[in-house]
N, C-alpha and C positions, 0 to 999 in steps of 0.2 A: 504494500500500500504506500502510495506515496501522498505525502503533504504539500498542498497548493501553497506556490510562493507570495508571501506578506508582501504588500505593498512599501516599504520602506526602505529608501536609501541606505547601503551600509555602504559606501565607500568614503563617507565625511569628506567630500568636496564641498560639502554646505553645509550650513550647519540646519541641525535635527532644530524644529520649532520645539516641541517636547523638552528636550534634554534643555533650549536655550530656556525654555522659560522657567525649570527649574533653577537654574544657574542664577538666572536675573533674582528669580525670589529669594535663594539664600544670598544675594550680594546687600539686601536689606540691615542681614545680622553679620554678617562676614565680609573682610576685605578682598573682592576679585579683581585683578586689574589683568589688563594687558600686560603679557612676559616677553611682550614682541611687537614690532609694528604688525599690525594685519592688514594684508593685503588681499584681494581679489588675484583673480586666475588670469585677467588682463593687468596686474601690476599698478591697480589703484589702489592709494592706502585707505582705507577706508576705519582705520583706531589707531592711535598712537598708543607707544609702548608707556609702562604705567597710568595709563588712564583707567580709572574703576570703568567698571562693566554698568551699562545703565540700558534702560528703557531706546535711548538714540544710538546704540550699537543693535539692538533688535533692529529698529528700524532699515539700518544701515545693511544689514545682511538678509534683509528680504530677496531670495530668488537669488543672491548672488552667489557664484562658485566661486573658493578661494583657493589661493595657492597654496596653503596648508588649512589642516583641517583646526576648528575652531578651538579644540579640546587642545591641542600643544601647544596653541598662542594666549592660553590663560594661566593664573597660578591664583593662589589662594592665601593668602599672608597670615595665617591665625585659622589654618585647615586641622581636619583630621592628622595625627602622626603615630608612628608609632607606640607613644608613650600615651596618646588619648585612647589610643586600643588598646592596652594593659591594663590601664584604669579602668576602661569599659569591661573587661574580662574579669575584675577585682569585685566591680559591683555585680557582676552577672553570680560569683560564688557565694555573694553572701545572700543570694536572693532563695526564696523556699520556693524553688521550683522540678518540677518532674525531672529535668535533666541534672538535677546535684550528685544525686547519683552515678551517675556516670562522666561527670567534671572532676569532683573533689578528689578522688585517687589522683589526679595526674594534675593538680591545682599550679604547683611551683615551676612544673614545667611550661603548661600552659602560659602563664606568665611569665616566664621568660622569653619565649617567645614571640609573643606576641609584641614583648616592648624591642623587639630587635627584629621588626617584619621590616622586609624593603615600600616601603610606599612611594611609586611612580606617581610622579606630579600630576598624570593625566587622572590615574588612580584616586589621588588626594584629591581633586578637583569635583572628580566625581561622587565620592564619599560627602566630601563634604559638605556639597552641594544637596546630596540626599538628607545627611543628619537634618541639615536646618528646614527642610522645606517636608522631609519625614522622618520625624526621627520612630517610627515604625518599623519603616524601613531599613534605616540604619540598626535598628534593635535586632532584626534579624539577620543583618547578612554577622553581627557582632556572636548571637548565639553558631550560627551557622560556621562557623569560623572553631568556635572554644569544642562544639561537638565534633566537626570533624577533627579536627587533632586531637581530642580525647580518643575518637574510635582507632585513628590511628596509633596511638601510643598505648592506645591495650592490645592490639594486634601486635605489637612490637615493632614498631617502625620505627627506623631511627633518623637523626636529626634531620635530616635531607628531608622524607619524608613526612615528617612535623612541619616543615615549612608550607612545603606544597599543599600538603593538606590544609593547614587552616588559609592559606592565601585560596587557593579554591573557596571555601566554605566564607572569607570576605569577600569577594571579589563578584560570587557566581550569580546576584542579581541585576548589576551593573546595567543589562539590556534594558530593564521597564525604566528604566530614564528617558528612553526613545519610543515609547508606545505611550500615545494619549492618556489620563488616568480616567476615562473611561472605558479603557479597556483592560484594566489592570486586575488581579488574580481575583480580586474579591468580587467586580464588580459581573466580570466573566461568568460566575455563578450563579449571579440570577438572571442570565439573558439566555435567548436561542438566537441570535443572531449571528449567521455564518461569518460576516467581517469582523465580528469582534472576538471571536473565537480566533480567525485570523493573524489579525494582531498581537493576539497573546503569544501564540504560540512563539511566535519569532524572535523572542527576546534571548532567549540562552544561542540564537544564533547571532543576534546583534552584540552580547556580549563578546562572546566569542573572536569575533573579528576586533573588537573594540582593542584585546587584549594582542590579537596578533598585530594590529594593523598601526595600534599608538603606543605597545609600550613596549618592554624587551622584558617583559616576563616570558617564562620557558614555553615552548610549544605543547607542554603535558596539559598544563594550567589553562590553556585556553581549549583544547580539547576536553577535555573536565569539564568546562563550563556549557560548552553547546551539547554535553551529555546530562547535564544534570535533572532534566525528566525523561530522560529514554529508560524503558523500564525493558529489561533481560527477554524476555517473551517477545518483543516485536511492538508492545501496546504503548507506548510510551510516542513521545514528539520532541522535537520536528521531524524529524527523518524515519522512525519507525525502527531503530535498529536491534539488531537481536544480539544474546550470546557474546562470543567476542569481539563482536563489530565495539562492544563498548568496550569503553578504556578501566583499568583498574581505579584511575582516581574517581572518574564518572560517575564508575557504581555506587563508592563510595557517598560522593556529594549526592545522588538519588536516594540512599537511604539515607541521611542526613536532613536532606531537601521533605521525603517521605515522614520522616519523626516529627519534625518541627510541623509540619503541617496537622498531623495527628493529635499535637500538643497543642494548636490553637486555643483552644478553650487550656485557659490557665487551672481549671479545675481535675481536666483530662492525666488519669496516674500514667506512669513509664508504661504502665500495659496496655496501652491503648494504642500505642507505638508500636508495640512488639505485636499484638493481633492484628493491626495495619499493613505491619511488614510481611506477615504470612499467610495472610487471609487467601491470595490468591500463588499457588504455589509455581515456581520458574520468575517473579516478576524480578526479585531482586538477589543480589551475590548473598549467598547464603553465610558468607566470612564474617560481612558485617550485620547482616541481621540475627547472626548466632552469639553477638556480643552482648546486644540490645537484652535478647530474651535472656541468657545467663544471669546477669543484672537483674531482673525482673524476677526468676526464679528464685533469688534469694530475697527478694521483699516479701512481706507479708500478703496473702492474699488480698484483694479489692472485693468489694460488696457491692452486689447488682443492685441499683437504685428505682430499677423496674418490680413489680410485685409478680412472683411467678408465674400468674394463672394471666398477666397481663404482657408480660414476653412471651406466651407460649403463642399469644394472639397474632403479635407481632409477626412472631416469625413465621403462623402461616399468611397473613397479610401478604410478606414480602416474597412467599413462594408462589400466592397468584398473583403478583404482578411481575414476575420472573417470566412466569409460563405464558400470561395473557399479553405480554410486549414481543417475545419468541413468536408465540402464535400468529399474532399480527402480522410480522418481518415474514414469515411462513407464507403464509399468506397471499400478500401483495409481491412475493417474489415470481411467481406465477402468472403475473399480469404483464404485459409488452409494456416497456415502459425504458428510459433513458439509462446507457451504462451506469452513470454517477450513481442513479440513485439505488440501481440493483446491489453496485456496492459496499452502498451505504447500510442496507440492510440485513447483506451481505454481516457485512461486518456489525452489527447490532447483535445476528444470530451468537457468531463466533466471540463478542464478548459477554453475553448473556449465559452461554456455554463454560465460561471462561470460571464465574463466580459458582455457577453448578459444581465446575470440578473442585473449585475449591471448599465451595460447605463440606464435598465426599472425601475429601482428603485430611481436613478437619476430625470430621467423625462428630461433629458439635449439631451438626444438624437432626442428628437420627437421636439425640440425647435428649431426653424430658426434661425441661428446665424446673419443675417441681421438686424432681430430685435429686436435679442434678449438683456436685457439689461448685460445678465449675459452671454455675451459672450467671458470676461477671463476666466469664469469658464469652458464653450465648450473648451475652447481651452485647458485648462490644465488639464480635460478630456483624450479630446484625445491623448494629449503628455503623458502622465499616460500610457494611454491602448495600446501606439505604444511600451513604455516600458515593458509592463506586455507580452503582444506576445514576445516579445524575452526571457524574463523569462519562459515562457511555453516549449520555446523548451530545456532551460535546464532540467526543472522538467520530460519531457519527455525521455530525453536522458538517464536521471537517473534511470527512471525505468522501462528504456528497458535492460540495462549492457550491456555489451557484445554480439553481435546480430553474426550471421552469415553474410558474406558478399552479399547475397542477401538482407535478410533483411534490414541490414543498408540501402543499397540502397531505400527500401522502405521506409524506415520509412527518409532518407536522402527528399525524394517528398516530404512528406508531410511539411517537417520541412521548407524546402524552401520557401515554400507557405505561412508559418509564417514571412516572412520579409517585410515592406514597404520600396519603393524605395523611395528618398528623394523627 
């Protein structure tokens, strides 16, 4: 299956609207000036060097190509540095949250590293420019950073290792600086709208390039980063890659990218992560998601917040609407209708299939949550696979592209059929 290409300039001959107007908003609380004259691609200067970044350099770089791309003609005088990442990694250990457990063992390392990361000016630019306009954002690529070098430093990686990993784990959001923020990860979830599905996806390739194309980080790290949602099975984006098409650090920053995501809800235990990771078996490197669940094994069990007889409901809920979205794609497969869309549902079958093999591999499914004793795990199970059905109809939507207006309509049934009412 291949992924329809996002509309979005990556070769920074111009500058991204997106990323400038990030930059313009943190120049509000932060010093950005010109680290160059900038010129245009005909050799007009259009900012002199140390001049702050203002609303009439927007202006100025309307439509125009430049001779260098915008990101290497700025700097940031009171940016992100290494030492504001140590401190960030200081505060992140004293905090009660799900990942302490798997931070604290390797705490002093951590921090050492992290105050001796090389941060590239384009890098610092762009951090910086995220902290003040998100610091959300910037909260996660911080955790994303301290987890994977944890995972790495319990697998036994050594210092080389340690580096790449947590620069992957900073670095690997980089791209949603250049996609509108109405198409940003959160907002992607509650839309069915194929161009903004789009859009999202393309970011860990806009990162990617970001890294080859403006700094002299190593070539692993910027591979890593256009890997960080490609999941082992094929199901994953942009590219769909399977097995060893993915890189060792890749998997890595997907189950990292995978937890953190899992962990959203700050109330969510480490096991919610670890059933995330396994719920659907082949998706991710078993190296690292076998670190995750060890961890997990040794905390005290979790208490299901569902009352038995009301998960038991659940769970057949979400197996008729397994079989009645199957059926549907079944169905309309049967009828003459456009490649895109037969692939589309095509592929709805095969990831509907996908979460069957995984309940039977589980064995959780065929278990009575009444008496079962492992009934937070049923439940965060199906809270999993009530998640993973709305991620289907993205991955579906995507590679349908652009349908005719009947079609959509059809393949709009089937997609419906993918939702659980509360």
């Amino acid at each position: 299956m291949t992924q329809p290409a996002a509309a979005i300039a990556t070769d920074f001959s111009s500058a991204n609207p997106h990323a400038l107007a990030t930059i313009l908003d943190a120049s509000q609380t932060q010093k950005i000036i010109a680290a160059r004259d900038i010129f245009d691609i005909a050799g007009i200067k259009l900012w002199a060097q140390d001049l702050p970044v203002s609303q009439a350099l927007q202006r100025k770089l309307l439509d125009r190509q430049l001779k260098e791309p915008l990101e290497s003609c700025l700097k940031v005088e009171d940016g992100v540095t290494a030492r504001t990442l140590a401190d960030a990694v200081q505060a992140l250990l004293y905090e009660p949250i799900a990942l302490a457990s798997l931070l604290h063992p390797h705490a002093d390392a951590l921090l050492r590293e992290a105050a001796a990361l090389p941060v590239h000016p384009v890098a610092q630019l762009l951090l910086s420019a995220s902290r003040a306009s998100s610091p959300a954002r910037f909260e996660h690529a911080v955790h994303a950073m301290a987890l994977n070098g944890a995972l790495m430093l319990t697998h036994g990686g050594n210092a080389a290792d340690l580096r790449a990993a947590m620069l992957c784990g900073l670095l690997h959001d980089l791209g949603e600086m250049y996609i509108g923020p109405e198409y940003g990860e959160a907002e992607a979830e509650r839309t069915v709208d194929f161009l903004s599905y789009q859009q999202l996806v393309v970011h860990p390739h806009v990162g990617s390039l970001l890294l080859k194309q403006l700094t002299d980080y190593p070539a692993d790290i910027a591979r890593a980063i256009a890997e960080h949602h490609e999941r082992m099975d094929g199901s994953g984006f942009p590219h769909c890659l399977q097995g060893d098409e993915v890189s060792a650090l890749g998997r890595l920053l997907a189950v990292t990218e995978s937890t953190l995501a899992a962990l959203a809800d700050e109330q969510a235990p480490l096991s919610r992560a670890s059933v995330a990771l396994r719920v659907v078996p082949g998706e991710f490197d078993l190296r690292w998601v076998g670190l995750i669940a060890q961890v997990v094994r040794e905390q005290p069990p979790t208490v299901a917040h569902c009352r038995t007889d009301e998960l038991k409901t659940r769970l057949n809920k979400l197996s008729s609407v397994m079989d009645d979205a199957s059926d549907a794609a079944a169905a309309l497969l049967h009828e003459a209708m456009s490649e895109d869309l037969q692939g589309a549902l095509a592929l709805t079958e095969y990831l509907l299939n996908r979460l069957r093999r995984g309940l039977t591999t589980t064995g959780l499914w065929h278990l009575d949550p009444v008496a079962s004793p492992n009934a937070a795990e049923v439940e965060a199970v199906e809270g999993e696979l009530r998640y993973r059905l709305r991620r289907i109809e993205r991955a579906v939507r995507l590679r349908a592209g652009l349908l005719t207006d009947q079609d959509t309509q059809r393949l709009d049934r089937v997609c419906q059929r993918l939702t659980i009412s509360a």
